[in-house]
C-alpha positions in Angstrom: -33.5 33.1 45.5 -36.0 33.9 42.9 -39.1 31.9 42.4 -39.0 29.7 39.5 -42.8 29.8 37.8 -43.5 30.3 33.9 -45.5 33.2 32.3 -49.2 32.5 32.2 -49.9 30.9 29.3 -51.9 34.1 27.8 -53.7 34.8 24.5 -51.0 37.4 24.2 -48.4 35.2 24.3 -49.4 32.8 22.2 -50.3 35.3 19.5 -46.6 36.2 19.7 -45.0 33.1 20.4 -47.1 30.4 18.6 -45.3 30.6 15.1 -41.5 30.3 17.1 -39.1 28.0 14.7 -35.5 27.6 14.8 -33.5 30.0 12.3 -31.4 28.2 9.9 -28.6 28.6 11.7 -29.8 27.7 15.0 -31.7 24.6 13.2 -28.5 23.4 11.8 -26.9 23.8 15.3 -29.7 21.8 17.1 -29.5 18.9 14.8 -25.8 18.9 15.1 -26.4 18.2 18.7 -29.2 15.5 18.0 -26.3 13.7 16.1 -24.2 13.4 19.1 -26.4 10.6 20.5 -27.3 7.2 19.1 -30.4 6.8 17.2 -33.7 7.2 19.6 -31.6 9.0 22.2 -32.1 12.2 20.6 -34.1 13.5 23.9 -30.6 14.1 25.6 -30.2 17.2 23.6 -32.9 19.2 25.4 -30.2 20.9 27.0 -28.9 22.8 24.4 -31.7 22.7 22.5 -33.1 25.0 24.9 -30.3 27.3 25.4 -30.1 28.1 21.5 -34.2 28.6 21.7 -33.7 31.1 24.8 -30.9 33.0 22.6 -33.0 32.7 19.4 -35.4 34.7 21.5 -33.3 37.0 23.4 -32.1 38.1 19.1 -35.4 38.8 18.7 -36.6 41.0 21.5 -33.5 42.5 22.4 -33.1 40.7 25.8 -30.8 37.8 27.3 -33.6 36.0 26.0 -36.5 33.6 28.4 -39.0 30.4 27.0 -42.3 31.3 26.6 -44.2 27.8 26.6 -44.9 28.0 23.3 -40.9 28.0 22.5 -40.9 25.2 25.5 -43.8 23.4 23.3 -41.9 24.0 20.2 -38.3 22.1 21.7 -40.8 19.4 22.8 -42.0 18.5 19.4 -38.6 18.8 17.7 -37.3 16.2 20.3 -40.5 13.9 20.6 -40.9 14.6 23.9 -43.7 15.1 26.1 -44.3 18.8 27.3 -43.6 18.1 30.6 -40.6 16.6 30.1 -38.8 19.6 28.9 -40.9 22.2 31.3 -39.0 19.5 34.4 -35.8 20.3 32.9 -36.3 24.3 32.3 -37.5 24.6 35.5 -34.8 23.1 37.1 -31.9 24.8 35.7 -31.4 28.3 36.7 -29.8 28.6 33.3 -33.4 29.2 31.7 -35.5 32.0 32.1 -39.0 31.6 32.7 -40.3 35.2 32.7 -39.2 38.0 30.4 -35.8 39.7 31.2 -34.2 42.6 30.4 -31.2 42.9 28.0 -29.0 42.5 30.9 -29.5 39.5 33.4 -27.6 40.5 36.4 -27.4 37.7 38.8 -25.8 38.0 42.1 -23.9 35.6 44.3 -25.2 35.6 47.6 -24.0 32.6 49.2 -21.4 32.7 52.6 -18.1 34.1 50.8 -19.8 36.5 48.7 -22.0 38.0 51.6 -19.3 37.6 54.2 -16.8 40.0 50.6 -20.0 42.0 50.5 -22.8 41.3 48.2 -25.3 43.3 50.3 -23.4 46.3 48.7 -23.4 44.6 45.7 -27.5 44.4 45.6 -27.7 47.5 47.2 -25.7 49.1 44.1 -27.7 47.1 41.5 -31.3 48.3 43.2 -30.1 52.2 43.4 -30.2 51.8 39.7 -33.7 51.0 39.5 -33.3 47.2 40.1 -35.7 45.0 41.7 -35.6 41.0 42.4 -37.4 39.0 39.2 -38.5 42.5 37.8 -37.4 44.1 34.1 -36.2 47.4 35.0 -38.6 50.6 33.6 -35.7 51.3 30.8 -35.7 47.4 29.9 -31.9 47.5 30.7 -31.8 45.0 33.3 -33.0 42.1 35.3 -31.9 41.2 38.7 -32.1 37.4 40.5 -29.8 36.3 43.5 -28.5 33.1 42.9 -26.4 30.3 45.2 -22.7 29.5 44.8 -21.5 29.6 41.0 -17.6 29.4 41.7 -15.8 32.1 42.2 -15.5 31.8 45.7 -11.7 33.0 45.8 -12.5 36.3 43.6 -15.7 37.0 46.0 -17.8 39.1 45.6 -19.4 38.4 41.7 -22.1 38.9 39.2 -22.9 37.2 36.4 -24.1 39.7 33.7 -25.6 37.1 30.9 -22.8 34.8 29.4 -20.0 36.7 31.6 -18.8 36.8 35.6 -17.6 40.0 37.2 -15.3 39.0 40.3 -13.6 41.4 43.0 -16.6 43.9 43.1 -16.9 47.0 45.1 -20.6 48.6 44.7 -17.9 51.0 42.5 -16.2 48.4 40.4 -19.8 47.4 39.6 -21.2 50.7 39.0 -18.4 51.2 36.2 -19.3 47.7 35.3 -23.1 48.8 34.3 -22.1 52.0 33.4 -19.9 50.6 30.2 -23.3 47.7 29.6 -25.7 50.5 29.2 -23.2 52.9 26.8 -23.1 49.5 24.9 -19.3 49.3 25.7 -18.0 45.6 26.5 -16.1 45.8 30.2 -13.0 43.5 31.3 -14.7 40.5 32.2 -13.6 38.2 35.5 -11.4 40.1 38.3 -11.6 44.0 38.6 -8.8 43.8 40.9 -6.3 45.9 39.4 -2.8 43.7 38.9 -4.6 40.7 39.7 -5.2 37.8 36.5 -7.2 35.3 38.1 -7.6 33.8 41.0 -3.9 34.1 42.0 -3.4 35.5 45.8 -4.0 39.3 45.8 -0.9 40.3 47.7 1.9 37.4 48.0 2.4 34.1 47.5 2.4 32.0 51.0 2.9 28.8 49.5 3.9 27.0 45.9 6.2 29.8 45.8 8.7 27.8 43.3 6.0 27.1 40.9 6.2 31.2 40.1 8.9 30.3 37.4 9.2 26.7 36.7 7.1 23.3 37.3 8.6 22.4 40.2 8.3 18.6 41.7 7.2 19.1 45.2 7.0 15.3 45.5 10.3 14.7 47.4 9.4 17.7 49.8 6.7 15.8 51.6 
């Protein structure tokens, strides 16, 4: 697991960071959140507050996007909210990146069932390509963190590359996976099984086999 720490609090970033304000758009879609709480509760929006500030900044540098503190500082004063109050939550939410990433987050399972489907093959892959834990890669491409379970247990192993999960890897499935990212193409998202949809069994059914064509009532069966 990566470490979770925020970028030191720099001239440099403040020179770059210090003027950070919602677009229009993404202004209009914070206070559309506010409104979903009563009055004075408006502090439960932080969440996606937050999101549309890491997005507003991933537009503008090109990346999946991180909070510098001065963004963090800047969701704190839309809200009322103490500094700290917002840092505890972006801390604790892998959804948030605290350091600079590259335009391509690639995080990767590496809990039991991924590592027992292969993930080690998986990282491997992902650090032949210049990858490294926590690091932007030299060409800005990509950023690589291992995470804990997000799921997709039943399609082990899987990346999540930004908004979008890449089930059934092999080290080659993911390799054309990144190949089609950089080239700026937009690959089949979820299973790279060929034939397979979802999370259906790979091979046969070995039970439920009468729900294949109709909603069948097992109820009297049992």
């Amino acid at each position: 697991m990566a470490g979770r720490h925020i970028a030191p609090d720099t001239p440099e970033l403040r020179e770059r960071w210090d003027g950070f304000a919602f677009t229009a758009a993404n202004k209009a879609a914070a206070d559309k959140h506010i409104a979903k709480y009563p009055e004075g509760r408006q502090k439960s929006a932080v969440m996606p507050l937050l999101d549309l500030a890491q997005r507003q900044v991933g537009e503008e540098t090109d990346t999946q996007g991180w909070l510098p503190l001065p963004v963090i500082e800047y969701v704190a004063e839309y809200l009322s909210m103490p500094v700290i109050r917002v840092l505890e939550v972006a801390t604790f939410y892998f959804m948030y990146n605290l350091v600079p990433v590259g335009k391509f987050h690639v995080q990767v399972c590496g809990t039991t069932p991924c590592m027992l489907r292969g993930s080690d093959d998986i990282i491997a892959a992902c650090k032949k390509r210049g990858m490294d834990f926590g690091k932007v890669s030299e060409d800005g491409l990509w950023t690589l963190t291992e995470v804990e379970c997000m799921g997709n247990c039943a399609t082990a192993p899987m990346v999540q590359i930004n908004d979008d999960n890449y089930e059934d890897l092999t080290a080659e499935r993911l390799d054309a996976v990144l190949d089609a990212l950089a080239a700026g193409e937009q690959p089949k998202v979820g299973t790279q099984e060929p034939g397979r949809h979802t999370s259906e069994p790979a091979n046969a059914l070995s039970s439920l086999k009468e729900m294949v064509d109709a909603n069948h009532d097992y109820r009297g069966d049992w």
